[in-house]
N, C-alpha and C positions, 0 to 999 in steps of 0.2 A: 490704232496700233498699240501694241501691247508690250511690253521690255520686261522679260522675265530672266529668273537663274533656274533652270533646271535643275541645277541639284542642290538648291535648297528646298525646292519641291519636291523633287524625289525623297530629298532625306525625309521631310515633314511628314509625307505621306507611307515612309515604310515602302514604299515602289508599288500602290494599292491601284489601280487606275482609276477605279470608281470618285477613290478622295486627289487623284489630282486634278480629276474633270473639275470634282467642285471646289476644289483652292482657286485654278484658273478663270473660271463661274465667278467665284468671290470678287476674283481681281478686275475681271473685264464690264462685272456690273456694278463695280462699288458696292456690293453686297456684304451688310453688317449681321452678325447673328441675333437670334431674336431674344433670346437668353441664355443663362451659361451652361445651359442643357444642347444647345445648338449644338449641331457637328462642325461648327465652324468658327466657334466661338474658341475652341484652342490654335486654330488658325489667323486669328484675327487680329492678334499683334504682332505677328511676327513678319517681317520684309521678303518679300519674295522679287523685288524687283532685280534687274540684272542688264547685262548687255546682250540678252538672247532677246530673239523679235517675231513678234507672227501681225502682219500686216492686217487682218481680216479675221480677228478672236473671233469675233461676235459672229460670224454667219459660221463659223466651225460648232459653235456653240449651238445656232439657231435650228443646225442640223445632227444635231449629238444624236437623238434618236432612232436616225439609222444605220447606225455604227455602234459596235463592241466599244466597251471600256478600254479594251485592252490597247486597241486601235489606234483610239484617240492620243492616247498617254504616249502612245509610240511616235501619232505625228508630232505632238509637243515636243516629245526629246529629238527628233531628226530635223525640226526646224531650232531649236537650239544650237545645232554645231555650223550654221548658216553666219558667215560674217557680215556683222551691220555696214561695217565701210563700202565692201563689195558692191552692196545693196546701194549705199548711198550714190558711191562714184559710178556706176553702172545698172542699178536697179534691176539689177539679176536678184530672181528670188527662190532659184533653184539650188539645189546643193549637189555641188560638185560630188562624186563617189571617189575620185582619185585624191581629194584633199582630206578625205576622213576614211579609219580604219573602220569598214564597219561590213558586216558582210549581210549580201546583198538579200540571201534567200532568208533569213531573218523578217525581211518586210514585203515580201512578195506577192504575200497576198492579201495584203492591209487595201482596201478600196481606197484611201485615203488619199494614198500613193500614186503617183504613174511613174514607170523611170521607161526613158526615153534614153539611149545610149547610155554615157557616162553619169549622164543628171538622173537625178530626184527629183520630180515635181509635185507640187504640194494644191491638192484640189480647190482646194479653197483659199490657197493665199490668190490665183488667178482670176480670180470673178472680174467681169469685165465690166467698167466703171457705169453699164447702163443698167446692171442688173443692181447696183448696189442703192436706188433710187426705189 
């Protein structure tokens, strides 16, 4: 599980998605720069942690390759507006469309995505505990 702030991401990165894939990269593999030549060597001190949560970094990450930049950074930010309590007291890990202003044909055709009614679902927070072995 991963506890990020979107928008100290977003700030850090300028809104680039390329460099928020690999801030998130940094953060889910403990990933240090190799020298201060690295692209992520100006990322490297600085906290990106937060109360925003993605259950399942590592297989979003494991599958970056067949997705757009742009895609990813977008599931990152719409599982951001996702409440960890929710989560907690109910392990809903969908994000309601009626509790955030956010319009819908914006994300429509992100593969990333499914929206099923009111909900957002998130492909990869769902992997089913036998697949993750």
């Amino acid at each position: 599980m991963l506890f990020y702030d979107w928008h100290k991401i977003y700030e850090a990165s300028e809104g680039n998605p390329f460099t928020i894939m690999l801030i998130v990269r940094m953060m889910v593999g403990n990933v240090i720069p190799e020298n201060k030549y690295d692209r992520l060597y100006k990322f490297s001190n600085k906290n990106f942690t937060g109360e925003s949560f993605m259950i399942h970094p590592d297989i979003l990450l494991f599958n970056s390759y067949k997705y757009e930049y742009g895609d990813i950074a977008q599931y990152i930010a719409l599982c951001s507006f996702r409440p960890y309590v929710d989560y907690q007291t109910t392990g809903n890990i969908h994000l309601d469309l009626l509790t955030v202003d956010i319009d819908q044909e914006l994300f429509n055709e992100n593969r990333l995505l499914r929206i099923e009614g009111d909900d957002v679902h998130f492909i990869y927070e769902e992997v089913p505990k036998e697949k993750l072995h």
